[in-house]
VOGU-3710 file (C-alpha; in Angstrom, 3 decimals, decimal comma):
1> xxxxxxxxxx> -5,471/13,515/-4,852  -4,982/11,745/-1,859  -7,336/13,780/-0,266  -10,174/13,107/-2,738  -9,696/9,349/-0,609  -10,746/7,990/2,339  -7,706/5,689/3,770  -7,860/3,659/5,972  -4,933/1,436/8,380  -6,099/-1,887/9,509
11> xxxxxxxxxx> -4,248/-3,020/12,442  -4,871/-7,390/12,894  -3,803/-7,933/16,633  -2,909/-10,679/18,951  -0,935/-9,707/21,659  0,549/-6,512/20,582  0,374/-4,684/23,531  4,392/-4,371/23,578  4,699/-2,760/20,564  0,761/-1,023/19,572
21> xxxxxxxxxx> 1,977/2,595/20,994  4,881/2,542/18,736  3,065/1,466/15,509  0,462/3,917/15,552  2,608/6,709/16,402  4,600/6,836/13,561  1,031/6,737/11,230  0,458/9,879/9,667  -3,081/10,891/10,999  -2,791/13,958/9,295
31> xxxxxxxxxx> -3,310/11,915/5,711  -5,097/8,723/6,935  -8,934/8,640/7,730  -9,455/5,656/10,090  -7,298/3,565/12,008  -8,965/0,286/12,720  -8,044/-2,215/14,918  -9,559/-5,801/15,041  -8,320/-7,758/18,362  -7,623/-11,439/17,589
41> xxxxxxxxxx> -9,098/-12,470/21,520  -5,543/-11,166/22,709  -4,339/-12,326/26,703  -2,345/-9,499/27,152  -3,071/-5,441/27,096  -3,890/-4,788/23,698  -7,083/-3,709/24,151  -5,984/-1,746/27,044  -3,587/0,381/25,244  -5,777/0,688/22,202
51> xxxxxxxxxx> -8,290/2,593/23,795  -5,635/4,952/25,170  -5,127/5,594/22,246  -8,305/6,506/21,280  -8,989/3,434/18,887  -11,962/1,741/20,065  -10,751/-1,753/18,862  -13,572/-4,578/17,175  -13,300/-7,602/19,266  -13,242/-10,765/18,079
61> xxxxxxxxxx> -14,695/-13,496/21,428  -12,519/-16,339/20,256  -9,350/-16,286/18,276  -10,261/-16,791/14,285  -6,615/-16,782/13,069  -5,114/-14,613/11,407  -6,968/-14,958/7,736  -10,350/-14,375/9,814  -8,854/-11,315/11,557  -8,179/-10,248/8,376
71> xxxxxxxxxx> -11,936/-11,128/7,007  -12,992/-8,837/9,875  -10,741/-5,736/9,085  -11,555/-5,578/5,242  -14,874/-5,769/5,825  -15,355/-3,438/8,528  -13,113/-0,761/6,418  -15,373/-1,467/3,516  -18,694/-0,490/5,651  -17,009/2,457/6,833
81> xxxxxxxxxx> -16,539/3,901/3,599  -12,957/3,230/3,039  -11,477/4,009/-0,992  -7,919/2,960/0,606  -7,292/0,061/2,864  -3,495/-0,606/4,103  -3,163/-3,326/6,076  0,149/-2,830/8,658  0,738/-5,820/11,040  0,969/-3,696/14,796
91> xxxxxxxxxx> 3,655/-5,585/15,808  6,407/-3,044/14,735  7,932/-5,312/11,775  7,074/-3,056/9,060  7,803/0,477/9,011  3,867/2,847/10,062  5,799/5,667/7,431  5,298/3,577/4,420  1,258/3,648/4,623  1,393/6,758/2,967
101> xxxxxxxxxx> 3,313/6,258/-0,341  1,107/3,069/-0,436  -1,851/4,422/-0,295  -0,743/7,130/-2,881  0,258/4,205/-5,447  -3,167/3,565/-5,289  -5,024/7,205/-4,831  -3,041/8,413/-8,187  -4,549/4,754/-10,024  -0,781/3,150/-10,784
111> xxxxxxxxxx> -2,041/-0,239/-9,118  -4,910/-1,533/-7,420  -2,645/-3,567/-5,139  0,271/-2,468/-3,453  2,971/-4,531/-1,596  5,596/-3,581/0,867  8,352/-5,391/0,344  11,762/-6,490/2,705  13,337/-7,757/0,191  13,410/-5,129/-2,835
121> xxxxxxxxxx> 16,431/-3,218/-3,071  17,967/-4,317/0,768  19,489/-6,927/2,167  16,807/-8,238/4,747  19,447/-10,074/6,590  20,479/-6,682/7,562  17,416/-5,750/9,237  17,471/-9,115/11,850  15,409/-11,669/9,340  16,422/-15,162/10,572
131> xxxxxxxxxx> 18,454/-17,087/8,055  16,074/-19,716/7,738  13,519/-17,450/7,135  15,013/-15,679/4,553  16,376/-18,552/2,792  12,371/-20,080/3,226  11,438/-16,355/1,437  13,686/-17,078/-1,269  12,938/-20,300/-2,239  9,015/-19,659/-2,156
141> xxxxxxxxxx> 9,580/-16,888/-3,879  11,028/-18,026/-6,465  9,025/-21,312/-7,145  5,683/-18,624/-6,937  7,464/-16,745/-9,520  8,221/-19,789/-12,296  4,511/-21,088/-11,136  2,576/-18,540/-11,478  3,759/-16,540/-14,387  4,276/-13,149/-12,099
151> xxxxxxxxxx> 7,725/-11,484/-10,966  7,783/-10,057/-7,092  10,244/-10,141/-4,960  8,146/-11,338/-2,346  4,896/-12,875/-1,535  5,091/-13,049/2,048  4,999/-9,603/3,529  2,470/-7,827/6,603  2,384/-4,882/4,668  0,082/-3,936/1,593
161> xxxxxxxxxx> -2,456/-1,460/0,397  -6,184/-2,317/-1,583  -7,973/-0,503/-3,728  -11,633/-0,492/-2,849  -12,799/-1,789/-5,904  -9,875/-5,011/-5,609  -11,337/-5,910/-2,258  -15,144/-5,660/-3,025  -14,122/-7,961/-6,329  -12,199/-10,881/-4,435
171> xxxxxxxxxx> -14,554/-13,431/-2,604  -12,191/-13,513/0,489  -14,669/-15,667/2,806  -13,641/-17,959/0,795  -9,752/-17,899/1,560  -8,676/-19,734/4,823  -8,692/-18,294/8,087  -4,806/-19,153/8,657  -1,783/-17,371/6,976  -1,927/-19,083/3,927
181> xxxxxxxxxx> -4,653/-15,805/3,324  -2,597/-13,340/2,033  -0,978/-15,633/-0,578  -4,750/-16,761/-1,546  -5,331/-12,920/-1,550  -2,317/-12,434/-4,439  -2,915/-15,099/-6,681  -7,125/-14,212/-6,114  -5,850/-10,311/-7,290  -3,929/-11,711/-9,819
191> xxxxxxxxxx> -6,973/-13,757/-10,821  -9,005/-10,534/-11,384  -6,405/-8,916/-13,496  -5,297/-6,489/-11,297  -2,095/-4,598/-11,269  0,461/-5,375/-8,177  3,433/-2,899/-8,103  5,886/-3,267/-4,927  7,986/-0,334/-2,687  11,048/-1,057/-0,518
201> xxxxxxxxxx> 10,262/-1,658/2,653  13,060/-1,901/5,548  12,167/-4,181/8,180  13,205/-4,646/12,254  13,201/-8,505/13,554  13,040/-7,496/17,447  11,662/-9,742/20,522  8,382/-8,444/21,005  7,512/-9,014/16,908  5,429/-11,789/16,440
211> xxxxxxxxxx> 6,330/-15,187/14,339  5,092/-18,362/13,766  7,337/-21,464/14,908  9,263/-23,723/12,578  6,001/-25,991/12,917  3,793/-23,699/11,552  6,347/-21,942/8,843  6,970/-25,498/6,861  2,778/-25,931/6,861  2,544/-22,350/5,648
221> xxxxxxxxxx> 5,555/-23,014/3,130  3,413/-26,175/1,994  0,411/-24,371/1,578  2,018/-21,457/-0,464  3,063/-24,198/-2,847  -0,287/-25,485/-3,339  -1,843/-22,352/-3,903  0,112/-21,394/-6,745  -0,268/-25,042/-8,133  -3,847/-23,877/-7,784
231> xxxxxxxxxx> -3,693/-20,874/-9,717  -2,076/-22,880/-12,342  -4,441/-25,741/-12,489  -7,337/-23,086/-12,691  -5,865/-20,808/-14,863  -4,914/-24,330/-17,306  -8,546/-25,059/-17,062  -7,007/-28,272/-16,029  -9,475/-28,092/-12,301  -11,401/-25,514/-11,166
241> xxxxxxxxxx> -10,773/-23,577/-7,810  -14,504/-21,720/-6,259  -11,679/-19,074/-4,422  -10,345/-18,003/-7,522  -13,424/-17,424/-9,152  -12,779/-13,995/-9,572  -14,217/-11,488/-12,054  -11,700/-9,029/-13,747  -11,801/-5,664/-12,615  -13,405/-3,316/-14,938
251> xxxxxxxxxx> -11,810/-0,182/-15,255  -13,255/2,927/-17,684  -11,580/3,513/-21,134  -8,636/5,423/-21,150  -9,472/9,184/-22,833  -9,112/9,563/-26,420  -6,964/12,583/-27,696  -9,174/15,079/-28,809  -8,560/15,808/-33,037  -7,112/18,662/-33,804
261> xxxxxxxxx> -5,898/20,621/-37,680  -2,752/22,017/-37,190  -1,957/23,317/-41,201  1,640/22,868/-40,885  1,513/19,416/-40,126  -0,940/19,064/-42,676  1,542/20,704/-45,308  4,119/17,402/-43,996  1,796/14,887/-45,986
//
């Protein structure tokens, strides 16, 4: 089945030049179609080691963020023909051997929208997460959870799979260019009806992974807040939202049993 799709990894970089080789290593190229890599106007080597790697990376002039590197990678998979798109931050964080059973989630037509998750089944303390992080994952979590109406175990994580037909059905131009984008990209799935499953995913905290500052974390924790106060609002019909606008997905009837006469259940009646 997973051969019937094209798959493809999305790689948003800024300055992973310290930690590119090791993320696209461990990618199974013998299952995944495209690797694409959008560069975020990086000042160190990524670039440089992308092409020795043989990914001729999409360039981005000036630095968008990183909802409008983002923009740029779905799109770009999209035009390339892509049924699959798993978007792995290169920075090492998440484990490359999880794109796989992500994409397969998808491929066999459990969920439309796959998320990997740190916290499911694992203590992410154990794998480096700062404290304060972790106790900021918690707490966000849990207010998305009562807000919303949905259970995950988190909302926050770099790695998750699309289905095709999710991606070309959210209007994500319309979803900020800064993190707050992959929360607007949940609660805009969640808009079109589409099913979100999870799969443990172990994590490494190390130097060279990239993380915003305590500045930028509390205006991000803000901003999830508001977003799901959003959803609720729009879903209340209590204000209207233009980003989640979203028609549902339409997916084909499921196949009706054929009848058949079987005389001995007959002879039961």
């Amino acid at each position: 089945m997973l051969n019937c799709k094209q798959i493809a990894v999305v790689l948003p970089a800024y300055n992973a030049e310290s930690t590119l080789r090791q993320t696209v290593a461990e990618i199974d190229r013998s299952v995944i179609d495209d690797v694409l890599l959008v560069d975020d106007a990086s000042t160190d080597g990524t670039v440089h080691v992308a092409r020795e790697l043989g990914i001729e990376p999409i360039l981005h002039v000036n630095n968008t963020g990183y909802g409008g590197n983002q923009k740029t990678c779905y799109a770009t998979a999209l035009d390339r023909g892509a049924d699959i798109v798993v978007m792995l931050h290169p920075d090492y964080q998440y484990s490359p051997r999880l794109v796989v059973p992500l994409a397969a989630m998808i491929a066999y037509d459990v969920y439309d929208f796959v998320l990997g998750s740190r916290i499911l089944a694992q203590n992410a303390l154990d794998g480096g997460m700062p404290r304060y992080k972790y106790v900021a994952n918690r707490f966000l979590t849990l207010f998305e959870n009562v807000v919303l109406g949905f259970k995950l175990s988190e909302y926050h994580t770099g790695l998750r799979a699309y289905s095709r037909e999710l991606l070309e059905q959210l209007p994500i131009d319309r979803n900020s260019d800064d993190f707050i984008f992959d929360n607007e990209m949940i609660v805009q799935a969640l808009s079109a009806g589409a099913r979100i499953g999870e799969i443990s995913c172990p994590t490494r905290y190390e130097p060279a992974s990239s993380s915003i500052n305590f500045r930028r974390s509390v205006k991000y924790g803000f901003g999830v807040m508001r977003t799901a106060i959003q959803f609720r609002l729009h879903r209340q019909n209590i204000r209207r939202f233009p980003f989640l606008d979203v028609p549902p997905l339409s997916r084909p009837a499921p196949a009706q049993p054929s009848p058949t006469h079987d005389p001995e259940l007959t002879n039961l009646h």
